[in-house]
N, C-alpha and C positions, 0 to 999 in steps of 0.2 A: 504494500500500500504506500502508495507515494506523498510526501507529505515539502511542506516547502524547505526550500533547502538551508534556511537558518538552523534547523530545526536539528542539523546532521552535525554535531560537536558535544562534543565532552562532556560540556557544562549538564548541556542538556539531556545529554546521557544516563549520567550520575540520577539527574533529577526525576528521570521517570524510575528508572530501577530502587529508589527510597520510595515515591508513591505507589508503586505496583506491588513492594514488598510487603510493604505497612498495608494495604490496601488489602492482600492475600494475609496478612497474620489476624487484623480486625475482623473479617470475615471466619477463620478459622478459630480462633478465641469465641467468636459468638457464637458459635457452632457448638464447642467445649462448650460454651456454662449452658448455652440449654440442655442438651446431652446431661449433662452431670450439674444439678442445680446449685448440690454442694462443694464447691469446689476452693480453691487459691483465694485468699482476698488479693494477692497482688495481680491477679488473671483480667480481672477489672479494673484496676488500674491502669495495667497494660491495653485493655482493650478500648477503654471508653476515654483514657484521660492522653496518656505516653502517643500511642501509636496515630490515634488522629493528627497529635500535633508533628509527628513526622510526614504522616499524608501528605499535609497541607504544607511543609515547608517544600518536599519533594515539587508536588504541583505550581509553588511558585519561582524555583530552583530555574523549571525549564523555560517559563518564557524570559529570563532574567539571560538564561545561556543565547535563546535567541537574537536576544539583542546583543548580546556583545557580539556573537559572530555577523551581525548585519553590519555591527562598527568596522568589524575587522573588512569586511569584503570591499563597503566603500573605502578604506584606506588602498585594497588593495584594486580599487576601481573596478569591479566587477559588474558584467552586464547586465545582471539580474536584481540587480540593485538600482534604486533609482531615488531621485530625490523628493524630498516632499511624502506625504501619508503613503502606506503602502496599497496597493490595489488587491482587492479579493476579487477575482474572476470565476463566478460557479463553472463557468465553462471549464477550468483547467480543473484536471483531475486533482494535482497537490492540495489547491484550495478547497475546493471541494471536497474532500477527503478530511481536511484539516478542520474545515467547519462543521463536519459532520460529527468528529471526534469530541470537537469540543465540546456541541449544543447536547448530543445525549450522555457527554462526561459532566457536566453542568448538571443536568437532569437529574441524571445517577446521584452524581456529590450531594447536588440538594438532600435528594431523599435521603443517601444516609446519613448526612450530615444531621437532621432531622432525626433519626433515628436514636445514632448516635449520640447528642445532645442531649435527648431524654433518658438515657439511657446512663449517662455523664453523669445527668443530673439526680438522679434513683440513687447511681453508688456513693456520690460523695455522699449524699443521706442519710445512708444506711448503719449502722452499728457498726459493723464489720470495720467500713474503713474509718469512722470513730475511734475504733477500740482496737484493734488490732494492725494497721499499717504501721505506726510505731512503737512497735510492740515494747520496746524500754523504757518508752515516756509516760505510755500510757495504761502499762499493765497492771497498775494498784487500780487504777479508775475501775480499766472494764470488769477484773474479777470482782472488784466489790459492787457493781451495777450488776452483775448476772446472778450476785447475793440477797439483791438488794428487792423491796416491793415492787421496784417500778421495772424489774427485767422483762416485761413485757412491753414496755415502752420506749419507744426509739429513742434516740441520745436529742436526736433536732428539735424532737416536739416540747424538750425543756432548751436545750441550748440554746437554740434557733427559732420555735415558732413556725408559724405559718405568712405568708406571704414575700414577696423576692427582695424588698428593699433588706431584711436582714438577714436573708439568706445569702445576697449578695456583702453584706458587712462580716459575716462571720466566715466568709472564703478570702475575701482582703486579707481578716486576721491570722488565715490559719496560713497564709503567703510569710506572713511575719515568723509563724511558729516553726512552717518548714524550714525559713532558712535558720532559726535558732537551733531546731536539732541536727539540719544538719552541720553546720558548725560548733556540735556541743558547747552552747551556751546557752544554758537553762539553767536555771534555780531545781535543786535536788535537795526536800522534795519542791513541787511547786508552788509557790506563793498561794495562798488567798488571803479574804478573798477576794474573787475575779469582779472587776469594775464594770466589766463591757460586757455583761451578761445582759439580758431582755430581761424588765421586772417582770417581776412573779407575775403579779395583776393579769399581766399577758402571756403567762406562760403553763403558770402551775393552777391558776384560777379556770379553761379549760376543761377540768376534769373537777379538781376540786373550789366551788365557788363557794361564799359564805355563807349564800343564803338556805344551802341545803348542808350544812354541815351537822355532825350528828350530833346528840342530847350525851349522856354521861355515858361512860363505858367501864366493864369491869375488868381489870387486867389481876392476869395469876403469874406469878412469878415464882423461880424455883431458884435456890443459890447452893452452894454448898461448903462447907466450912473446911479449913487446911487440918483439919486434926486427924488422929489414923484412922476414924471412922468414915471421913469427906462427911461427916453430920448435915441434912439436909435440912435446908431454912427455907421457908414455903410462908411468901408475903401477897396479900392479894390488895389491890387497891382500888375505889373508885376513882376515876377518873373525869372531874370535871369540865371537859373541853367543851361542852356547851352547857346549858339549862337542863333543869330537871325534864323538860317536856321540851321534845324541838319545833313543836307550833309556837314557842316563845323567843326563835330566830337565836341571835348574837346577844340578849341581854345582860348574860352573866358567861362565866367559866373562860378557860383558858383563850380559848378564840373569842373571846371579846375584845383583845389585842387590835384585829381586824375588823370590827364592827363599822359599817359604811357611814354611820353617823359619829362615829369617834377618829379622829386621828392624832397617832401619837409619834411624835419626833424626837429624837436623841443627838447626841454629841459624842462619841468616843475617844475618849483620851489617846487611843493608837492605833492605825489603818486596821489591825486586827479584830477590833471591835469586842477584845477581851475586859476592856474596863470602862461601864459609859456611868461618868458622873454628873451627865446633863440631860435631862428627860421632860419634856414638855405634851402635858396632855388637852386637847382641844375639843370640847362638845360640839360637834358639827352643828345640833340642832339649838343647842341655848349662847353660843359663842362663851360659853366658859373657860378660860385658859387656867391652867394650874402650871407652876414649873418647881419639879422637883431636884434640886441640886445633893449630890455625896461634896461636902467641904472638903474630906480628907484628900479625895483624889481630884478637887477639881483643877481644869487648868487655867493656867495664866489669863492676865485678859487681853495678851497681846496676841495671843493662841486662838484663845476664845475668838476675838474677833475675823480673825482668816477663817476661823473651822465654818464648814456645812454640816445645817443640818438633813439630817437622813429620814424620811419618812419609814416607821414600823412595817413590813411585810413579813411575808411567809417565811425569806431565805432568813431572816435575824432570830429565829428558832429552830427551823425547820433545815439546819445549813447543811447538812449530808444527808440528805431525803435518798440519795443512791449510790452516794460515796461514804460508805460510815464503814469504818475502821473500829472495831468493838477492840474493849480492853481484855488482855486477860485473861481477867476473873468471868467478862463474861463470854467469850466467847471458846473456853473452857467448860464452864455450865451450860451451854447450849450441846458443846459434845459430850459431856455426861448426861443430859436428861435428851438426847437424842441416840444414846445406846453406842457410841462411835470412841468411848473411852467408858471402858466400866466402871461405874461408879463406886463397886463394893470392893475395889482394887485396893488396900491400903494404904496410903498418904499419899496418892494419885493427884488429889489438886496441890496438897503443898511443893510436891515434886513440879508441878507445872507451874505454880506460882515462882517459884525460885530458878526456873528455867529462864522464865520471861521477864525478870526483874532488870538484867539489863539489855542493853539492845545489840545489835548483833552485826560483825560488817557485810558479813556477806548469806545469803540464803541456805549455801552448801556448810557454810561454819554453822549455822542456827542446827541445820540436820543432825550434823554429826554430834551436836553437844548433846541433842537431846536423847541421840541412842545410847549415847556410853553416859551422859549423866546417870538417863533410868536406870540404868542396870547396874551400872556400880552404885544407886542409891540401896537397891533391891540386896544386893550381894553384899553391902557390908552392915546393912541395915538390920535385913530380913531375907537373911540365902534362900529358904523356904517357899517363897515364894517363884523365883526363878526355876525351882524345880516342880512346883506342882501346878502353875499358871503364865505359867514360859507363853502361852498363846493368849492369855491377856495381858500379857505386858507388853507384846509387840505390838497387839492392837491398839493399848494407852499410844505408845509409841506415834502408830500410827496419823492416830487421829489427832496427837500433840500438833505433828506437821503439816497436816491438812489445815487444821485450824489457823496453826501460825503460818499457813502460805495463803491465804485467804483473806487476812486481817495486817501482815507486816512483811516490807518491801524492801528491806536493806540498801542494795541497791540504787534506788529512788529515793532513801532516808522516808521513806513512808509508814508511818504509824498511827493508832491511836491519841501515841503523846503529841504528833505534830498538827494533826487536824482533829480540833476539838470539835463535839457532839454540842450544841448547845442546848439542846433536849434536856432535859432536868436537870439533877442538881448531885450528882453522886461523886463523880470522879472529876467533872467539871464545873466553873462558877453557874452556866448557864442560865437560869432564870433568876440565881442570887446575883447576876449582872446590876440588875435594879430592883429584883426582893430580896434588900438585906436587911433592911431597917436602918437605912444610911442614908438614903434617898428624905431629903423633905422640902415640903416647901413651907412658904413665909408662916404662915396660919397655923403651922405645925400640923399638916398630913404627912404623911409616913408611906413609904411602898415596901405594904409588909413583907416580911417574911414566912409568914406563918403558913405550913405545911398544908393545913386543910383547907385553903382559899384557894387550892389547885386540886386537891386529891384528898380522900378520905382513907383509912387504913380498914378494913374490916374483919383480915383473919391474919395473924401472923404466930412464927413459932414453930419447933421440931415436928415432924408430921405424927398426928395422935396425940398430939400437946399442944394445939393451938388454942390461941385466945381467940373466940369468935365475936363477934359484935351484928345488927341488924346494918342493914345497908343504911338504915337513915341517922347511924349513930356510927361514932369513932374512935375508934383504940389510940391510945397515946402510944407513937413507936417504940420500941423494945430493940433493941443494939444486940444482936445474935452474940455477940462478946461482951466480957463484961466490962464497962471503961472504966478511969477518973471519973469523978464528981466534975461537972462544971463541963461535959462534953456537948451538953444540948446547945449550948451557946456559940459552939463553933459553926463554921459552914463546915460540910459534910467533904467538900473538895480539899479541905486543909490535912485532913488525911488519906485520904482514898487515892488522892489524884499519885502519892509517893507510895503508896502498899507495894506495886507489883514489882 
C-alpha cells in the first residue's frame, strides 16, 4: 500500500512500531482481564493508564518524522516537494490511501480512546489501585480498611466523592504523591491529619446522615486480664449516641455534636488536634454563643489571633472510621474471644502484652521475637506445657502474628501509638479533649466529664460475678485491678495509653 513518500524514514518508523505495539498489548491486556476478572493490579495500569500514553506519543512521533523529512527533501530540492500547503489528490493512490488510513484510524482511536478513558477512569477508582499499587506506602491503610466496617466501601466514595471537579483535584494530588514515592520522600508513618480531604458533610453524610441516626445502643465487651488464668472481664455499656426514642432526632446523646441546629467550633493548640483549649458553642436557633476556654493549655494571643477556627464534624471523632490501628490489649482480646489464641492457654495475654510493649524495627524481627519469646517463656516458666499443648502454643503463636501484622507496620512506623483513635477515652485523650472538667466558660459552665453523659455501665465483672443493674439505672465503674485511692480523678489515658 503506497502511502506518501515523507512518510518513508526513520523517524516515522520508530513511531508507528511504538503505536502498533502498544496498540497490540492494550488490546491483549483487555482481553486478559476479561478472560480472568481477577487478575494483576499492575495489568490495569499497564492497560488503561502506561500503554495508551505510549499509543499516543507513537501516533504523534510519525507525523513529527514526516515533517522533518519534507524539510530534508526541500533542502535537498526534491521534485515532489513543493512550496506552499501540500496538495491531497484522491486521484493518486499514496493520498488516497493515506486519507483512508487516517479517517478510519481516527475513527478506530476515537472509539477506543472512548473506551479506554472509561475504562482509565473505573481503575484509578477502584480499591485495588488505592490500596495496592504502592504496596509500601500504602499497606497499613488497605489491611486495616479490609479490617475495617467500611471494607465494602470503595476508598473514592470517602476520599473523593462523587462528581469530576474533585475527582479531578484528588488525581493532581496523587501527581504530587507519585512523585514523593517515587523519590522516597514521605513522612514514615504519614502525617495526619490530611487537610485536603472533602468534608465529611459531603462524604460520610451519604450513607450516614443525622437525621436518621440511631437512638441508644447496647455494647458487650469482653477483656481479659495478664494473670495465669487470662481472668475474663465482661463490661456491657449503654451507649448514648442519640435519645432515648429516635422520633426525638439529635436532641441529646453523643451525636448531638452534629445536630443541624447547633454548631460547634474549636481551636487546637497543635495541627494534630490532640489538645483543643478553645471551644465555642453556637445555638443555631436562639443565637446563643457560649465559649469554653482550658486556661492551662490555652495559647498565646499572638497565636490565638493567626489560628482558625475549625467547625465540629464526623472526622474530629470518628478519625479512623477504616484506618484504626487497635492496641494490644485489644486486638489480643479480639483473638482470644475469637478462638485464634486460646484463651485457657496460661499467661497467654501477659506473654503478648510484654511482646508488644515495645515497638519493633522490622516485621520479620516482631516474628521471630514472638516464636522464641513464647517458648522460652513456656520452657523456663512452665516446661509442661510445651509438652502436652505444643499445638496451642503454636497456634497462640500464630494468631500473636496475625494480629500484630494487621494492627502494626514497622516498616511505615505504623501503629496504634502513632494514629490515635479518638473514639473514647481509654488509651487515648479522645472525648477528654474537651470533657475534662477544664473547659469553662465566663458564667462558670463546665464540659463535663462525667462518664454517664455518654454511656451508662449496666453489667460488669468476672463472668458468674457480675454486678447487674436495669438499663434505666447505672453501676459506678469497678477497675478489674485493684488501684491507689484517688485513681477516679485521673483521665483513664494517663495510664492505659503507657501499659503495653
Amino acid at each position: 500500500m503506497k502511502l506518501p513518500k515523507s512518510y518513508y524514514n526513520l523517524i516515522s518508523f520508530v513511531g508507528t512500531v511504538i503505536a502498533g505495539i502498544s496498540l497490540f498489548l492494550i488490546i491483549f491486556f483487555t482481553i486478559v482481564g476479561i478472560i480472568y476478572h481477577e487478575t494483576s493490579t499492575y495489568l490495569g495500569l499497564f492497560a488503561y493508564i502506561i500503554l495508551p500514553g505510549f499509543l499516543i506519543l507513537g501516533l504523534i512521533i510519525i507525523p513529527i518524522g514526516m515533517l522533518i523529512e519534507r524539510r530534508r527533501a526541500k533542502k535537498r530540492e526534491l521534485k515532489y516537494v513543493k512550496k506552499g500547503w501540500p496538495v491531497i489528490d484522491l486521484n493518486v493512490d499514496r493520498y488516497r490511501n493515506a486519507v483512508l488510513i487516517f479517517g478510519v484510524g481516527t475513527i478506530f482511536l476515537l472509539v477506543l480512546s472512548a473506551i479506554g478513558s472509561y475504562e482509565a477512569f473505573h481503575y484509578t477508582e477502584s480499591t485495588e489501585f488505592c490500596g495496592t499499587l504502592c504496596h509500601k506506602v500504602m499497606e497499613p491503610e488497605y489491611v486495616a480498611y479490609q479490617n475495617s466496617p467500611h471494607a465494602r466501601v470503595a476508598c473514592v466514595d470517602c476520599h473523593v466523592g462523587s462528581g469530576a471537579d474533585w475527582y479531578v483535584r484528588s488525581k493532581l494530588s496523587g501527581l504530587r504523591q507519585v512523585y514523593a514515592v517515587l523519590t522516597d520522600n514521605y513522612n514514615k508513618p504519614i502525617e495526619t491529619p490530611i487537610h485536603d480531604l472533602r468534608p465529611a458533610r459531603e462524604t460520610c453524610e451519604e450513607c450516614h446522615w443525622p437525621e436518621k441516626f440511631y437512638s441508644r445502643q447496647l455494647m458487650q465487651e469482653k477483656h481479659f486480664l495478664t494473670d495465669s488464668l487470662n481472668t475474663q472481664w465482661n463490661i456491657d455499656l449503654q451507649m448514648k449516641i442519640g435519645p432515648k426514642h429516635s422520633a426525638l432526632g439529635l436532641a441529646e446523646g453523643i451525636h448531638w455534636h452534629v445536630n443541624p441546629d447547633v454548631k460547634i467550633e474549636y481551636i487546637p493548640k497543635r495541627d494534630n488536634r490532640k489538645v483543643i483549649p478553645w471551644v465555642k458553642y453556637t445555638n443555631l436557633k436562639t443565637g446563643e454563643v457560649t465559649l469554653y476556654i482550658d486556661e492551662e493549655n490555652m495559647l498565646s494571643e499572638k497565636k490565638m489571633a493567626k489560628a482558625v477556627e475549625r467547625e465540629m464534624d464526623c472526622m474530629d471523632c470518628h478519625n479512623r472510621p477504616s484506618h484504626h490501628y487497635y492496641t494490644p490489649q485489644e486486638f489480643i482480646d479480639h483473638a482470644m474471644i475469637a478462638g485464634d489464641i486460646p484463651n485457657d492457654l496460661p499467661y497467654i495475654k501477659k506473654i503478648a502484652m510484654d511482646l508488644f510493649k515495645d515497638p519493633y524495627e522490622s516485621k520479620d524481627t516482631a516474628i521471630y521475637t514472638i516464636k522464641t519469646y513464647t517458648k522460652e517463656f513456656y520452657a523456663e516458666k512452665m516446661p509442661e506445657i510445651l509438652e502436652t499443648r505444643a499445638d496451642d502454643v503454636e497456634k497462640a503463636i500464630e494468631g500473636m502474628i496475625n494480629a500484630f501484622s494487621e494492627n502494626i507496620f514497622p516498616e511505615m512506623g505504623v501503629s496504634w501509638d502513632e494514629y490515635e483513635n479518638h473514639i473514647g477515652h481509654k488509651t487515648y485523650n479522645g472525648c477528654f479533649r474537651c470533657h475534662d472538667d477544664n473547659h469553662k466558660s465566663e458564667d462558670g459552665k463546665i464540659i463535663s466529664k462525667d462518664c454517664n453523659v455518654c454511656h451508662t455501665i449496666i453489667l460488669q465483672g468476672k463472668p458468674g460475678e457480675e454486678q447487674v443493674t436495669s438499663i434505666k439505672e447505672a453501676l459506678d465503674f469497678m477497675h478489674p485491678v485493684e488501684l491507689e485511692e484517688g485513681w477516679e480523678e485521673d483521665l483513664c489515658s494517663e495510664c492505659h495509653r503507657y501499659l503495653y
